[in-house]
VMD Tcl script that builds the backbone (N, CA, C; Angstrom):
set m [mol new atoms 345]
animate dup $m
set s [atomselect $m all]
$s set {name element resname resid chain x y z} {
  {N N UNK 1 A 16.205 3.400 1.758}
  {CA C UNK 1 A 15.588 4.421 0.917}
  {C C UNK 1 A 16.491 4.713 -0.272}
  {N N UNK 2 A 15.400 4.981 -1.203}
  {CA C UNK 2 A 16.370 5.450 -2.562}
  {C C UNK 2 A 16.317 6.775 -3.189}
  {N N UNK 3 A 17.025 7.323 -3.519}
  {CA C UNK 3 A 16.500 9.076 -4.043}
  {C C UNK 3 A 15.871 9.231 -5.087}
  {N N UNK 4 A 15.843 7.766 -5.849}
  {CA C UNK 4 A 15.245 7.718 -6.871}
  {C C UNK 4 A 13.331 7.380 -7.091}
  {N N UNK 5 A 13.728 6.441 -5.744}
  {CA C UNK 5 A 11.660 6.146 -5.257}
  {C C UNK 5 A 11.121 6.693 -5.180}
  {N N UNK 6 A 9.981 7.024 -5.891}
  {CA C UNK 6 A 9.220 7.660 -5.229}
  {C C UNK 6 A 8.266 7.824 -3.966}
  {N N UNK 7 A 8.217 6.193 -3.926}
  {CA C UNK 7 A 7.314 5.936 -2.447}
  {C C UNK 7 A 8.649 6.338 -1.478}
  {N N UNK 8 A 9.792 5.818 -1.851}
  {CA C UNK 8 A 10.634 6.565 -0.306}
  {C C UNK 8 A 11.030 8.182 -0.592}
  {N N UNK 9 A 10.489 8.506 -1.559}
  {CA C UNK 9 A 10.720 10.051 -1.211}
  {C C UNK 9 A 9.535 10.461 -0.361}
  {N N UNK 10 A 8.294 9.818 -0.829}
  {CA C UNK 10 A 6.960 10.365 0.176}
  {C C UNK 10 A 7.480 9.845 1.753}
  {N N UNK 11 A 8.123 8.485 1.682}
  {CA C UNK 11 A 7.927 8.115 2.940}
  {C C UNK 11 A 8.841 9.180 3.970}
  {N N UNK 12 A 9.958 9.776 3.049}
  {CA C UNK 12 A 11.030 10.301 3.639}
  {C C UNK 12 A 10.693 11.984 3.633}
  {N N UNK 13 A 9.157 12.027 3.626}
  {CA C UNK 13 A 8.931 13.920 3.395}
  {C C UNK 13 A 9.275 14.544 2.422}
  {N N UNK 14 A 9.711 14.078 1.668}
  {CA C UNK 14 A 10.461 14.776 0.154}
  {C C UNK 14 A 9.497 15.376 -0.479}
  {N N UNK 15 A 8.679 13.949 -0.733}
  {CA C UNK 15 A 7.061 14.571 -1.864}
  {C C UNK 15 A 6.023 14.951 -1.024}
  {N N UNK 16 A 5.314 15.544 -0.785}
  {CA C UNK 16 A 3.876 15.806 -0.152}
  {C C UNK 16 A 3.072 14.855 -0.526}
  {N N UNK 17 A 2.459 14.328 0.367}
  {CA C UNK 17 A 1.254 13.235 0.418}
  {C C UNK 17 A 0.104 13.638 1.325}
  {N N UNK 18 A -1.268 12.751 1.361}
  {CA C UNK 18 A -2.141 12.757 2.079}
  {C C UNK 18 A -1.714 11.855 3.008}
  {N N UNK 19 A -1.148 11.597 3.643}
  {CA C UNK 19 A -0.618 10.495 4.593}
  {C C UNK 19 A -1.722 10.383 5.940}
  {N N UNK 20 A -2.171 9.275 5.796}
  {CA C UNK 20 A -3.151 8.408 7.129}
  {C C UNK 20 A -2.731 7.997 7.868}
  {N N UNK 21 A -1.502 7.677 7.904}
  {CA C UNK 21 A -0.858 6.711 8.743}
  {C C UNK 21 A 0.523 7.129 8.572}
  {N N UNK 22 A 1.320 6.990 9.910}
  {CA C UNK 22 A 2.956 6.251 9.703}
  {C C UNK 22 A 3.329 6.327 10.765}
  {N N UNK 23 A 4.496 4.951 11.097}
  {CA C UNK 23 A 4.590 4.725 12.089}
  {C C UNK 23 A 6.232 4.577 11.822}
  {N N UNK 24 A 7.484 3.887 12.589}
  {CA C UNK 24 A 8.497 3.851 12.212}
  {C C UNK 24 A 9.187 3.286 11.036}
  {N N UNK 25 A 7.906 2.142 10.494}
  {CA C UNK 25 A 8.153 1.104 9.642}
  {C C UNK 25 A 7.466 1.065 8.552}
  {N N UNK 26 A 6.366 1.751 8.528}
  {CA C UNK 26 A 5.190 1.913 7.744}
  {C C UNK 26 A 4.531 3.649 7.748}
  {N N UNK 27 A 3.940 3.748 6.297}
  {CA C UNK 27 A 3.459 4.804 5.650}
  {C C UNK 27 A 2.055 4.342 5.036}
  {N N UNK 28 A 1.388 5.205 5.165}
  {CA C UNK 28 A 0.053 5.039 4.326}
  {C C UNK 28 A -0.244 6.126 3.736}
  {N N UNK 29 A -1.140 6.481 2.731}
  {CA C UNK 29 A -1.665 7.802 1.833}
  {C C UNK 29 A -2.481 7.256 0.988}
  {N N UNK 30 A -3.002 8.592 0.670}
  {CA C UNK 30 A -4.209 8.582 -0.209}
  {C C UNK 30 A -3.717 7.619 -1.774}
  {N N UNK 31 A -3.957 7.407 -2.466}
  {CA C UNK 31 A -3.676 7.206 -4.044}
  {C C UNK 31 A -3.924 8.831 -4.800}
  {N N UNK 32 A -3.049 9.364 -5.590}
  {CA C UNK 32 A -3.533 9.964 -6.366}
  {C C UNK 32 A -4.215 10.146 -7.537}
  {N N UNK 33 A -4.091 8.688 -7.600}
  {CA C UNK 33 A -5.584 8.080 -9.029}
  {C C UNK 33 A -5.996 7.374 -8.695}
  {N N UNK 34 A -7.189 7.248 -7.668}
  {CA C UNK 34 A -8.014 6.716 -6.895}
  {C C UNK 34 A -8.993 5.490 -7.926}
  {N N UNK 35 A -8.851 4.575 -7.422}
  {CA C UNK 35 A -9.704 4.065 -8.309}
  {C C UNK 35 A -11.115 3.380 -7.743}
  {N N UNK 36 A -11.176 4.094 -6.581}
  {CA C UNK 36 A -12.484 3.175 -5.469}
  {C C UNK 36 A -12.834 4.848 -4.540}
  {N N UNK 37 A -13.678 4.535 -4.250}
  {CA C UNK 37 A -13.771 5.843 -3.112}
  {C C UNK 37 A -12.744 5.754 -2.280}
  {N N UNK 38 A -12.521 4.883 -1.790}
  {CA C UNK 38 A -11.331 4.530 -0.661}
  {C C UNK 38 A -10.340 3.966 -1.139}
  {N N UNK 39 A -8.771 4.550 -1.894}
  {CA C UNK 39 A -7.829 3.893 -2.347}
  {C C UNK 39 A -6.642 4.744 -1.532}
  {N N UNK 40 A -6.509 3.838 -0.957}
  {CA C UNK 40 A -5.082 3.933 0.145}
  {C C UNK 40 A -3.762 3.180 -0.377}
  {N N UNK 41 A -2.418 3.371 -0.426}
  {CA C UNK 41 A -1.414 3.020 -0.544}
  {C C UNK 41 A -0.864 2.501 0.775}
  {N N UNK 42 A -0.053 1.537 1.097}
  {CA C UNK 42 A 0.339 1.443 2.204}
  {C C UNK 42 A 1.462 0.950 1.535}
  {N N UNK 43 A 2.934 1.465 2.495}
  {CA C UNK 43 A 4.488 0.878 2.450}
  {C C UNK 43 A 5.587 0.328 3.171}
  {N N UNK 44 A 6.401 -0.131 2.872}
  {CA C UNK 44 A 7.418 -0.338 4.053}
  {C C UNK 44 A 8.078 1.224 3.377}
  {N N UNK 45 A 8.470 1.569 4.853}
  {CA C UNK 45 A 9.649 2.697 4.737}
  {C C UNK 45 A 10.506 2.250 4.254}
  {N N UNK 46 A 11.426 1.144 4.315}
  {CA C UNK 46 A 12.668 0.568 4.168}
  {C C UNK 46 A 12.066 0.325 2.789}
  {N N UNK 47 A 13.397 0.928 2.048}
  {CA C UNK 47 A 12.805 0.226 0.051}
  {C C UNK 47 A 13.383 -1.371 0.062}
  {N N UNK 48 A 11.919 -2.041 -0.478}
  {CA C UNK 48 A 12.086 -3.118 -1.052}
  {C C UNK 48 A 11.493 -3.441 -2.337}
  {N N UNK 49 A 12.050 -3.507 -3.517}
  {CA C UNK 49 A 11.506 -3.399 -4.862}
  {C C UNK 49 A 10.731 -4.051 -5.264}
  {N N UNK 50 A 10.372 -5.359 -4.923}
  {CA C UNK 50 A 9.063 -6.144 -5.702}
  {C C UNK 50 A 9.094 -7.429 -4.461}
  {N N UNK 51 A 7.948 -8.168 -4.126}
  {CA C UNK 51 A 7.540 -8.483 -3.813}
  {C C UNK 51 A 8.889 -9.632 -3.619}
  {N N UNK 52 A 9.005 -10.165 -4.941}
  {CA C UNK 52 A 10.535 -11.187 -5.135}
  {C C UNK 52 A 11.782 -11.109 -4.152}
  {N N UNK 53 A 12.148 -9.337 -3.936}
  {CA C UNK 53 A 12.814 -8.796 -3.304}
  {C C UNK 53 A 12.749 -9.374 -1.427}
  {N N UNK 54 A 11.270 -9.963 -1.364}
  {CA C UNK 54 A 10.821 -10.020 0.517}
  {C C UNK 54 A 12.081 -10.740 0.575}
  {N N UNK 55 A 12.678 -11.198 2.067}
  {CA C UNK 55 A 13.630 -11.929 2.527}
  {C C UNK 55 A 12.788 -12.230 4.214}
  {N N UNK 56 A 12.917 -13.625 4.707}
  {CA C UNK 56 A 12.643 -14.030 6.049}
  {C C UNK 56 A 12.415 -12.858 6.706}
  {N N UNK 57 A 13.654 -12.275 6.836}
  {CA C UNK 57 A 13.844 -11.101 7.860}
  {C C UNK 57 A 12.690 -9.976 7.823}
  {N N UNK 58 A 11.837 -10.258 6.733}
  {CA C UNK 58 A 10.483 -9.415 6.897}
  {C C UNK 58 A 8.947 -9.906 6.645}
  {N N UNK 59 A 9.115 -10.631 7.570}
  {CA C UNK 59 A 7.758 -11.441 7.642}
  {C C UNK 59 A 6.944 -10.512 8.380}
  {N N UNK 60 A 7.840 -10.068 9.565}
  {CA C UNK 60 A 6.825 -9.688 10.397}
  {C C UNK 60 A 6.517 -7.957 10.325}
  {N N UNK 61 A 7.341 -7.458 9.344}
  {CA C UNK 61 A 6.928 -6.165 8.703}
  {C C UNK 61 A 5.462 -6.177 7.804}
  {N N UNK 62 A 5.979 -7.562 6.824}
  {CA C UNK 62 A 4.806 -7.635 5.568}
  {C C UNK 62 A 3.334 -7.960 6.899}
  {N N UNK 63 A 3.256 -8.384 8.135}
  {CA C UNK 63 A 2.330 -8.498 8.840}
  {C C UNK 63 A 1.777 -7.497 9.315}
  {N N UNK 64 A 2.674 -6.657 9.843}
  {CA C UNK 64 A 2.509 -5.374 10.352}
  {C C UNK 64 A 1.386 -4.661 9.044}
  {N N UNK 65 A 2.156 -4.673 8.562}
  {CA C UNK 65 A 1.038 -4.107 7.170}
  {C C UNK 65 A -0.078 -4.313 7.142}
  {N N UNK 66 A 0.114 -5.820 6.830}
  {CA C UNK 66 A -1.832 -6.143 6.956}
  {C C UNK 66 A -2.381 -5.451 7.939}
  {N N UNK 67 A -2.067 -5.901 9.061}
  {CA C UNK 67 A -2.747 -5.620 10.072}
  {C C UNK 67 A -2.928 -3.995 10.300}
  {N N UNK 68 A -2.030 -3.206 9.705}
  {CA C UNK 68 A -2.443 -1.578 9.014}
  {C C UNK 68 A -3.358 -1.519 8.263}
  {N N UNK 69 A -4.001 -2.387 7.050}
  {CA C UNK 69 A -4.305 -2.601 6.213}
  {C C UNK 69 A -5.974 -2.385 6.886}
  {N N UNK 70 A -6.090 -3.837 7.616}
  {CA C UNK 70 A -7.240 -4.117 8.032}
  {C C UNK 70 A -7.601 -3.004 9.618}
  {N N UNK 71 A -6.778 -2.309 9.968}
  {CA C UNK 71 A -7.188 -0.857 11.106}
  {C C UNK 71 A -8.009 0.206 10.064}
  {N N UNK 72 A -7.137 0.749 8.877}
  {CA C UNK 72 A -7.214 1.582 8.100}
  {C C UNK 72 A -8.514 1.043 7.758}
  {N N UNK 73 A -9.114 0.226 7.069}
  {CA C UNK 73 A -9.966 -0.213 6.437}
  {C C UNK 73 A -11.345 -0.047 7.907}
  {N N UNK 74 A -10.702 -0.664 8.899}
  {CA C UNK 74 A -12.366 -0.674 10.212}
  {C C UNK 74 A -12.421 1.139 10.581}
  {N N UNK 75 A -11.361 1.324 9.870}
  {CA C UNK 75 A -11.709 3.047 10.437}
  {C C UNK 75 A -12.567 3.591 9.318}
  {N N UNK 76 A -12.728 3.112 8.280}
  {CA C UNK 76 A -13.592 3.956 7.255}
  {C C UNK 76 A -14.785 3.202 7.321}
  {N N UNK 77 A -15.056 2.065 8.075}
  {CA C UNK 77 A -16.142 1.235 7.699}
  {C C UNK 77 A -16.491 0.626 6.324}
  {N N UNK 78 A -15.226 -0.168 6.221}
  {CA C UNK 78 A -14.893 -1.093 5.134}
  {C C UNK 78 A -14.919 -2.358 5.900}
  {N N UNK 79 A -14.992 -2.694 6.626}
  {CA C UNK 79 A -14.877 -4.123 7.382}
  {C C UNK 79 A -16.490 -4.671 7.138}
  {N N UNK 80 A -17.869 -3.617 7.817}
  {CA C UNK 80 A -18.650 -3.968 7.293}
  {C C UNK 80 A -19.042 -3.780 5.983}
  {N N UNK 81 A -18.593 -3.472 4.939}
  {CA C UNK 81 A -19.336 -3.766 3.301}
  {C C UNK 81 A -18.206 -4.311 2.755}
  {N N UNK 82 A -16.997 -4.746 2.882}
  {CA C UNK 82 A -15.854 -5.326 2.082}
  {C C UNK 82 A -14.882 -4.133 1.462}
  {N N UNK 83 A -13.459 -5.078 1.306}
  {CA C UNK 83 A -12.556 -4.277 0.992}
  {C C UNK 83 A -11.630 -5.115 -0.136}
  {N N UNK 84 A -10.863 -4.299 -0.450}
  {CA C UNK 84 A -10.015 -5.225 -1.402}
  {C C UNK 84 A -8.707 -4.429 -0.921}
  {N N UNK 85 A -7.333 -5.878 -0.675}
  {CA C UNK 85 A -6.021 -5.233 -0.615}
  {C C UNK 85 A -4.835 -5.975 -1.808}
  {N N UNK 86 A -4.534 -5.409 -2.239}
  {CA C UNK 86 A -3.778 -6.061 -3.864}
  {C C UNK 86 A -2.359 -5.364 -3.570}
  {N N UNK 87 A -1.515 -6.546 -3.480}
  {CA C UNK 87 A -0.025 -5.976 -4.266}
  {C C UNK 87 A 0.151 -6.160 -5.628}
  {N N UNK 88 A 0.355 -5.348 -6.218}
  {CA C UNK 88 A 0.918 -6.284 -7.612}
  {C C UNK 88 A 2.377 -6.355 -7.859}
  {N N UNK 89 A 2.859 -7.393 -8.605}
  {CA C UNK 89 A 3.896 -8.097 -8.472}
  {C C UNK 89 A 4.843 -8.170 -9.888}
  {N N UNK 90 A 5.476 -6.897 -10.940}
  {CA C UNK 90 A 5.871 -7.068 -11.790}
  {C C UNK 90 A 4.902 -6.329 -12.979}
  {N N UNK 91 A 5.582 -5.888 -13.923}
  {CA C UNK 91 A 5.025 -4.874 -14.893}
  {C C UNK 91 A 3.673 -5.748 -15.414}
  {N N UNK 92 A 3.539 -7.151 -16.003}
  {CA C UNK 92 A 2.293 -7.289 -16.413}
  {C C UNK 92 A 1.435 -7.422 -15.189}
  {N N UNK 93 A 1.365 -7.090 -14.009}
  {CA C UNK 93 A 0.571 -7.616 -13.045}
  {C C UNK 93 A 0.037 -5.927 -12.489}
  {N N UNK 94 A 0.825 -5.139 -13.400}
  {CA C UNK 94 A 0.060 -3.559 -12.684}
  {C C UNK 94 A 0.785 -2.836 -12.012}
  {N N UNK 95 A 2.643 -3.420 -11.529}
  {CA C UNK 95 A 3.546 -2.843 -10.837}
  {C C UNK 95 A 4.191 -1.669 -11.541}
  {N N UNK 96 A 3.508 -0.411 -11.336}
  {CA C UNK 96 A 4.065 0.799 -11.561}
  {C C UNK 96 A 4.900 1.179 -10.947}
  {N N UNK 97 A 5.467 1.550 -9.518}
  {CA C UNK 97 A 6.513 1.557 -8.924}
  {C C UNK 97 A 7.074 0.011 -8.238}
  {N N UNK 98 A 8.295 0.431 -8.521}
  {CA C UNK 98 A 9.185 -0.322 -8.081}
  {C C UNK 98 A 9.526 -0.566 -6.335}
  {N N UNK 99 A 8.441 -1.037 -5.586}
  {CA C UNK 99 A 9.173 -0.708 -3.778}
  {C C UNK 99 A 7.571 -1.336 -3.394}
  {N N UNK 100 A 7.658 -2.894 -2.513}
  {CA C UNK 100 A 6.078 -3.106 -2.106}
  {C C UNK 100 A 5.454 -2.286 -1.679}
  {N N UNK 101 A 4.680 -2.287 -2.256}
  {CA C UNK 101 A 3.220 -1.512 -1.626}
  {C C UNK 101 A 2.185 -2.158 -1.854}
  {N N UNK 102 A 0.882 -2.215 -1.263}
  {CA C UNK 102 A -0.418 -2.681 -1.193}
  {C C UNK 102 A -1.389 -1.305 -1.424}
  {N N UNK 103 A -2.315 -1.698 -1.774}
  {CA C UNK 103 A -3.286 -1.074 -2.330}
  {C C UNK 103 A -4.717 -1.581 -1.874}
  {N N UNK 104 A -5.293 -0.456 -0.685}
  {CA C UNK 104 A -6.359 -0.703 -0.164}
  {C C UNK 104 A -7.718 -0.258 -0.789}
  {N N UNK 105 A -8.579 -0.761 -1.282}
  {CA C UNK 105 A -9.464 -0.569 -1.841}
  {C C UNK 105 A -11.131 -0.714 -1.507}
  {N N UNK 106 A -12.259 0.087 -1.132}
  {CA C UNK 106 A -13.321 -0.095 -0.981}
  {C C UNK 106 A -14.334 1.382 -1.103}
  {N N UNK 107 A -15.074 0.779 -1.032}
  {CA C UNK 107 A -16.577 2.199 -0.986}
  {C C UNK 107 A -17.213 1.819 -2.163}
  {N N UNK 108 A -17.080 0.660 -3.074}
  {CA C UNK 108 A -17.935 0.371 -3.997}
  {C C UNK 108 A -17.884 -1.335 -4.553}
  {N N UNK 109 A -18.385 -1.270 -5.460}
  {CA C UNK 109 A -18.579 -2.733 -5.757}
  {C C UNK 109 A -17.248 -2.972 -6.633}
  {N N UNK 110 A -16.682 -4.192 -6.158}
  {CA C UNK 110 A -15.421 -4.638 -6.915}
  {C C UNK 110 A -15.319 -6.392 -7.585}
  {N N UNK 111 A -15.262 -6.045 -8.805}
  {CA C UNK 111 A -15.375 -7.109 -10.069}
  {C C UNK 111 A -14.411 -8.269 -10.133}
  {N N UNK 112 A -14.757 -9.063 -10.439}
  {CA C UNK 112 A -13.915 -10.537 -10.773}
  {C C UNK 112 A -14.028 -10.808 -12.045}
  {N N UNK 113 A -12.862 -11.403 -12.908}
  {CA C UNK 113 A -11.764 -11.302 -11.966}
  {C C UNK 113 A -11.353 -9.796 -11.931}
  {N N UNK 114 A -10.134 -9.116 -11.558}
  {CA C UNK 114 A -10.088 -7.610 -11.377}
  {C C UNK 114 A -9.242 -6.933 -12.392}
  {N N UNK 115 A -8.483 -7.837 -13.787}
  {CA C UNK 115 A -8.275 -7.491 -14.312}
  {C C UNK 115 A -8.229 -7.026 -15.815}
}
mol reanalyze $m
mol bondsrecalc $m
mol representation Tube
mol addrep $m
């Protein structure tokens, strides 16, 4: 964690969130600029800054996720009408904070390509 993150200040109770989820390793919350009816954030607790940043040693975290990803999603009934989950990866790709996160997305119709 960094004092400077903001996702590890939410993850660490600092900031107030809508939080859906968290478990020892993982955090989930609302988005606060929602861009779907259903826009969820999901994180590793442990800060890791960009996607570049993954190392072996977290394969089975970045799995864990999904598989948060796709619970979170059958609990709103996004499994039956579709969902969208996006990391983005670096300032032209949409990376506003610095620390992976995914971005769960559904409750409406979503465009190709998406950017």
């Amino acid at each position: 964690m960094t004092n400077e993150c903001i996702f590890c200040q939410i993850a660490g109770g600092k900031i107030p969130a809508d939080i859906v989820y968290e478990d020892n390793d993982i955090v989930a919350f609302t988005d606060i600029n929602p861009e779907a009816p259903v826009h969820l954030v999901i994180i590793p607790r442990n800060h890791i800054a960009s996607l570049n940043d993954v190392e072996k040693k977290d394969t089975e975290l970045l799995g864990r996720i999904n598989m948060t990803a796709i619970t979170l999603a059958k609990q709103r009934g996004l499994d039956k009408t579709g969902y969208r989950l996006v990391s983005n990866m670096g300032r032209q790709a949409g990376q506003t904070v610095d620390h992976v996160h995914y971005h769960l997305l559904g409750g409406r119709f979503m465009m190709w390509p998406p950017g």
